[in-house]
matplotlib code that plots the C-alpha trace (Angstrom):
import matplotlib.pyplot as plt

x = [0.0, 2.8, 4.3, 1.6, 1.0, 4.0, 3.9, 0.5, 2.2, 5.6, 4.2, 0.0, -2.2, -4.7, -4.2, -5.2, -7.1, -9.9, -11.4, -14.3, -15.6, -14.8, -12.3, -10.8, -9.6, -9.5, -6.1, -6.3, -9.0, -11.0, -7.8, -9.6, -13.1, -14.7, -14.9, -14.1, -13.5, -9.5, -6.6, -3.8, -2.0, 0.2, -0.2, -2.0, 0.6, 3.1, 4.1, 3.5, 6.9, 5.7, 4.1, 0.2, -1.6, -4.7, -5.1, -7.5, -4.3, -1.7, 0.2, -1.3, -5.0, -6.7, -6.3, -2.4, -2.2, -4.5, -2.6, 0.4, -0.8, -1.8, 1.8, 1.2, 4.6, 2.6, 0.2, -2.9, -2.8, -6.2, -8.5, -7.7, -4.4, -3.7, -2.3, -2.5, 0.4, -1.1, -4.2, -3.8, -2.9, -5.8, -7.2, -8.6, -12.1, -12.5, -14.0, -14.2, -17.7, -19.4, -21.4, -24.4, -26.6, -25.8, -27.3, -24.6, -22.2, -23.5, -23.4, -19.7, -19.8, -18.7, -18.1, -18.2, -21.5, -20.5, -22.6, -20.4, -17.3, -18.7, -19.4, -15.3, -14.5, -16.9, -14.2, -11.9, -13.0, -13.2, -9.4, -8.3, -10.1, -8.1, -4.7, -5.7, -6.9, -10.7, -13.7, -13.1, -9.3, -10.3, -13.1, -10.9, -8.3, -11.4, -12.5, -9.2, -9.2, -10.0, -12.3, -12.5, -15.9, -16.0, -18.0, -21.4, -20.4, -21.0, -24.9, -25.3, -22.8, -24.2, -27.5, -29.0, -27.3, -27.1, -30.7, -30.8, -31.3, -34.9, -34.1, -33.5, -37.2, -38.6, -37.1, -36.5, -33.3, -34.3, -36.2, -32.6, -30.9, -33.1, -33.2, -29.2, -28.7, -31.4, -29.5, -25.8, -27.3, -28.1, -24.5, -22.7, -24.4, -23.7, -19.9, -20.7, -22.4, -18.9, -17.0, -16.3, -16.1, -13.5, -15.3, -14.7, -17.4, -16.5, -18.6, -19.1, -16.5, -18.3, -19.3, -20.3, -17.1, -15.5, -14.8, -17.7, -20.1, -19.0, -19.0, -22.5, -24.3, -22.2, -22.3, -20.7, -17.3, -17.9, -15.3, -17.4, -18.5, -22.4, -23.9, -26.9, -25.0, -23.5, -26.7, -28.1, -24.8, -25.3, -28.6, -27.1, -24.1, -26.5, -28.1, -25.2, -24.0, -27.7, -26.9, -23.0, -25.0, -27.9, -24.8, -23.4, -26.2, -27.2, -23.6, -22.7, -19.4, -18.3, -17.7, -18.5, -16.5, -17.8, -14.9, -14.4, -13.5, -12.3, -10.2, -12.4, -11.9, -9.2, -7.3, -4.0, -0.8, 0.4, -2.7, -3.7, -5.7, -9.2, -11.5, -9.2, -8.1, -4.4, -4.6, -6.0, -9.4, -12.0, -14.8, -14.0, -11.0, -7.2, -6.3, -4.1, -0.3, -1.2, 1.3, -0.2, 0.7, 4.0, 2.9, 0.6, 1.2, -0.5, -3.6, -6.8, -8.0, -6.3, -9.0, -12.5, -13.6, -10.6, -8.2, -4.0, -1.8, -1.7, -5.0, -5.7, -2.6, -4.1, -7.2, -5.8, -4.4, -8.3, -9.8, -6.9, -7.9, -11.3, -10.2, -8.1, -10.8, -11.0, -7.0, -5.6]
y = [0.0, 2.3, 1.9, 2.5, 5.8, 6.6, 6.5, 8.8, 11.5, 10.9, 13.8, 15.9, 13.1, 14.7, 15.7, 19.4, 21.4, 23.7, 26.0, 27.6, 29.9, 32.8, 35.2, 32.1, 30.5, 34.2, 34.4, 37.5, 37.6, 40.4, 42.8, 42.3, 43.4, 46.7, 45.9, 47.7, 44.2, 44.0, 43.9, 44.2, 46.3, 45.8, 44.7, 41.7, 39.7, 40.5, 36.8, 35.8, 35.4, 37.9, 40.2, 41.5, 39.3, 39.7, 37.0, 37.7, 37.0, 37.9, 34.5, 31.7, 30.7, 27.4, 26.6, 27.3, 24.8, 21.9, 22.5, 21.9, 18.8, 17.3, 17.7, 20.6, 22.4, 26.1, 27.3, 27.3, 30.6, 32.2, 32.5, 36.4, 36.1, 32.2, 31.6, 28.8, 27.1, 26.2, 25.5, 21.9, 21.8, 23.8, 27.2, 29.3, 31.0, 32.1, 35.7, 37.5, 38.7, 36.3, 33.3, 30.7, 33.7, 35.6, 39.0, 38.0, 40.7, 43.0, 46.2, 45.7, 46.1, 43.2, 39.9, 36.4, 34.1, 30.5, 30.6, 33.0, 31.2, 28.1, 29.9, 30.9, 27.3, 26.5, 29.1, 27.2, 23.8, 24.9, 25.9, 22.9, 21.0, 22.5, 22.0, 18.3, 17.7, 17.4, 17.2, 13.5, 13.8, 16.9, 15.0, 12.6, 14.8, 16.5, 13.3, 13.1, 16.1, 17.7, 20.1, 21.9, 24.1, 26.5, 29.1, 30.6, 32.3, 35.8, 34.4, 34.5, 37.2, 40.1, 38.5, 36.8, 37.3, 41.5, 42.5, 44.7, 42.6, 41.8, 38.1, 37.8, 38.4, 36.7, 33.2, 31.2, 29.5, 26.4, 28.0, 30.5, 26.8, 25.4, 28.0, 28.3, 24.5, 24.3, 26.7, 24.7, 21.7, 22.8, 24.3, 21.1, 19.4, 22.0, 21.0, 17.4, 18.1, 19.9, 16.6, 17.0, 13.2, 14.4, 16.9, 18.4, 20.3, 22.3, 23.3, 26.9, 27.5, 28.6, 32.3, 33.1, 33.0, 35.8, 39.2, 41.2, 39.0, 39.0, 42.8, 43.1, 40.3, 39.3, 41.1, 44.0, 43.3, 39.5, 37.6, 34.4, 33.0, 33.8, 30.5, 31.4, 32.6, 29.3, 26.9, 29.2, 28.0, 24.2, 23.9, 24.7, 22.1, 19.6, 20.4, 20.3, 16.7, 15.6, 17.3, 15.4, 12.1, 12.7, 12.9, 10.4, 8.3, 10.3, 10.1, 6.6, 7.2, 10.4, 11.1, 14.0, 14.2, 16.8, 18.7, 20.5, 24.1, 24.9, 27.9, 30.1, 28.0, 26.7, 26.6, 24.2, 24.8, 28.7, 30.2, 32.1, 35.1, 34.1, 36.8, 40.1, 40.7, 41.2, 44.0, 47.6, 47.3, 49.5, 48.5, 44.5, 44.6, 45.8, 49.5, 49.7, 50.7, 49.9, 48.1, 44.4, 42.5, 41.3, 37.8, 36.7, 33.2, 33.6, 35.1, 33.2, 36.2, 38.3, 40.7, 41.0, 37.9, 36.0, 33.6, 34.0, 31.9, 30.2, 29.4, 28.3, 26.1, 23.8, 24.0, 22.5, 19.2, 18.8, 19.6, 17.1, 14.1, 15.0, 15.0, 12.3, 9.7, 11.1, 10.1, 7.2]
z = [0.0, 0.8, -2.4, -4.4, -2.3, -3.1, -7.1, -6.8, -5.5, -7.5, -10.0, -10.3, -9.2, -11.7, -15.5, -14.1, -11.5, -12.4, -9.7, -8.8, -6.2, -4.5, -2.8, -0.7, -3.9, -6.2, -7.2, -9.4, -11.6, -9.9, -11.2, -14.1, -13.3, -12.8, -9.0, -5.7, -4.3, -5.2, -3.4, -5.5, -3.0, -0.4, 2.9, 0.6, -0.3, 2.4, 2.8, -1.2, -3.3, -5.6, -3.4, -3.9, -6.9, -6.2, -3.5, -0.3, 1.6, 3.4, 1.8, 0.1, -0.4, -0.3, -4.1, -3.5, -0.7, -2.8, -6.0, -4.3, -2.5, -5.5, -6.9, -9.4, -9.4, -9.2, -8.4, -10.9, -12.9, -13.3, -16.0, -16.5, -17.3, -18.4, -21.3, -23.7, -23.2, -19.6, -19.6, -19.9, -16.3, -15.2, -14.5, -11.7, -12.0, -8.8, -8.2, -5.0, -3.9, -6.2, -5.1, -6.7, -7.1, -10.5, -8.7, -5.4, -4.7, -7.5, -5.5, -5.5, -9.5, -12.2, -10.2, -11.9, -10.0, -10.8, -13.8, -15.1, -14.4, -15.9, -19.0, -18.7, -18.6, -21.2, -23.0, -21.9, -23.2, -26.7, -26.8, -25.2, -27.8, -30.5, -28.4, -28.3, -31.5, -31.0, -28.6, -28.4, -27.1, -24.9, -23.0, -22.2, -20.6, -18.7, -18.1, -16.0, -14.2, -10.6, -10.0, -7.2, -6.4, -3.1, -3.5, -1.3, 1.4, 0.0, -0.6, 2.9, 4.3, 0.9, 0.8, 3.9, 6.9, 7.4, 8.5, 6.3, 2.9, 2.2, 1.7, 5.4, 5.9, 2.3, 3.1, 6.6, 6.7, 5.4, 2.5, 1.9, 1.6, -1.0, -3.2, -2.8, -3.2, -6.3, -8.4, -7.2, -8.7, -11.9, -11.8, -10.9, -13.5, -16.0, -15.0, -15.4, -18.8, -19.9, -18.8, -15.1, -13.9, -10.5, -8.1, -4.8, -3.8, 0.1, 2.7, 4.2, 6.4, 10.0, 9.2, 12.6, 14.1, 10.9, 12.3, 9.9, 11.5, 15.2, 14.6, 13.4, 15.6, 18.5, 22.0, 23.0, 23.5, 22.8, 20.7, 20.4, 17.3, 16.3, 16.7, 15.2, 12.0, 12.2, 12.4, 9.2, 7.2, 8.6, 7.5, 3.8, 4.5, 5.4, 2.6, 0.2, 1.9, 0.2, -3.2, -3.6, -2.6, -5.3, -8.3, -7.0, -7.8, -10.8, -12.4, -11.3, -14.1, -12.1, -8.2, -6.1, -2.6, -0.3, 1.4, 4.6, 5.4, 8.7, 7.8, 9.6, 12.6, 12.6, 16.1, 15.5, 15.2, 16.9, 16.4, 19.4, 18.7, 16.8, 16.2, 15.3, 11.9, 11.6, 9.5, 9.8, 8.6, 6.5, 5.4, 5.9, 4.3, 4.5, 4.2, 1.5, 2.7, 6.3, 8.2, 9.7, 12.5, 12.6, 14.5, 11.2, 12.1, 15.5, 13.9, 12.3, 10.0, 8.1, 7.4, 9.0, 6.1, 4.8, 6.9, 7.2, 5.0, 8.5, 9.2, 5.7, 6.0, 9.1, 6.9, 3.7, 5.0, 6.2, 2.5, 1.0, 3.5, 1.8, -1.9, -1.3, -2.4, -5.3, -5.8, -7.4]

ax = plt.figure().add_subplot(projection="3d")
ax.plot(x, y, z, "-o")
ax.set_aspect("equal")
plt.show()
């Protein structure tokens, strides 16, 4: 058995990596966009090799630390900026502020919903067809790849959870899950439809324990995670747990894993202080030129939303246990 371990992770234990989702796996493309939601300025990027890209990070995100797992030399390049020579091993979609619903995050100006980003890969597709030498040759490379889809936290943090959105009122929790998890389905099987036989689908990280939220619903002076924030973001997890099972048994040629996110909780290795952001905050994110903490590893979030390299580090050896089934 060891052996054979071994040989899987001897060089990418998939033919590429697509991902989808939002500003925990973004890696640039909202530079792109007419957006205020960027952060291609410093102190993001403090702990990155190249500085600022574009991540919501003072380091790495979540697709870094998978890619990397997986045995994929770089990191995956994003759709904005990917050029054909690399496709083949895979592209990033993500968009920060974006989520399952297309009108998510619109206040904040052109974002890419998942639908969006699966009309990118759909882009996608049709070039590596004519790199391969056909729709035939292409869908088996597909056929052979990972894809890895994290993406709905802004449908309830921009949408549902401030009491201020109407949808907080129009549907109960339960109801707010079902329409989410409706729309996600039609989604995933749009990405099995475009040859998707490998996917990780994650879970909502807990949302009641972020910064924003504590800020807006916890106690006065309280840093304890909003439970009830929390139990609205289960009741979608449960949810999704149900949807991964129905592919499963409506794609019996292709497998679903559901993955978990414990970024935004994460408590292992020297992380100490949980529910302040490491950096000087505006309006949820970093001011730009403002000098962070200098103990980053000791901190969960970065920002009043997104989790430190170090948080998301812990995190990742979690979501590859998960994705793991999907290996070999």
């Amino acid at each position: 058995m060891a052996s054979t371990r071994k040989h899987c992770v001897s060089k990418p234990q998939f033919s590429g990596l697509f991902i989808f989702g939002d500003s925990f796996v973004d890696n640039g493309n909202n530079n792109y966009l007419q957006t205020t939601l960027k952060v291609n300025y410093f102190p993001y990027g403090v702990d990155f090799p190249t500085g600022p890209t574009g991540r919501f990070s003072n380091g790495r995100n979540i697709a870094d630390f998978i890619a990397k797992k997986l045995g994929f030399k770089n990191s995956i390049p994003p759709f904005a900026n990917g050029t054909t020579q690399y496709i083949v091993e895979g592209l990033n979609y993500g968009s920060g502020g974006g989520g399952i619903l297309d009108e998510t995050g619109s206040q904040f100006g052109d974002l890419l919903s998942l639908s969006e980003q699966l009309t990118n890969h759909e882009i996608t597709i049709s070039k590596i067809q004519k790199l391969l030498g056909g729709k035939s040759e292409a869908e088996k490379f597909l056929n052979r790849c990972l894809y890895y889809v994290g993406i709905g936290t802004n449908d309830y943090i921009l949408n549902y959870l401030p009491q201020f959105y109407s949808s907080t009122t129009n549907y109960t929790p339960n109801e707010f899950a079902a329409v989410l998890i409706a729309q996600y389905s039609k989604q995933l099987r749009r990405l099995y439809g475009n040859g998707a036989r490998k996917v990780a689908v994650s879970e909502l990280g807990e949302l009641g324990c972020m910064p924003v939220v504590i800020g807006a619903y916890g106690s006065a002076n309280s840093s304890s995670c909003v439970e009830t924030s929390n139990d609205v973001v289960q009741i979608f997890n449960q949810d999704l747990k149900l949807l991964v099972n129905n592919l499963n048994f409506d794609y019996p040629k292709a497998k679903f894993v559901y993955t978990r996110f414990t970024a935004l909780s994460a408590k292992s290795g020297d992380i100490k202080i949980v529910s302040e952001p490491c950096c000087v905050v505006g309006t949820g994110l970093c001011v730009e030129g403002s000098v962070p903490c200098s103990n980053r590893d000791e901190y969960r979030f970065w920002d009043q939303v997104h989790p430190t390299e170090a948080a998301v580090a812990a995190a990742a050896n979690i979501a590859y246990h998960d994705i793991s089934a999907l290996v070999c």
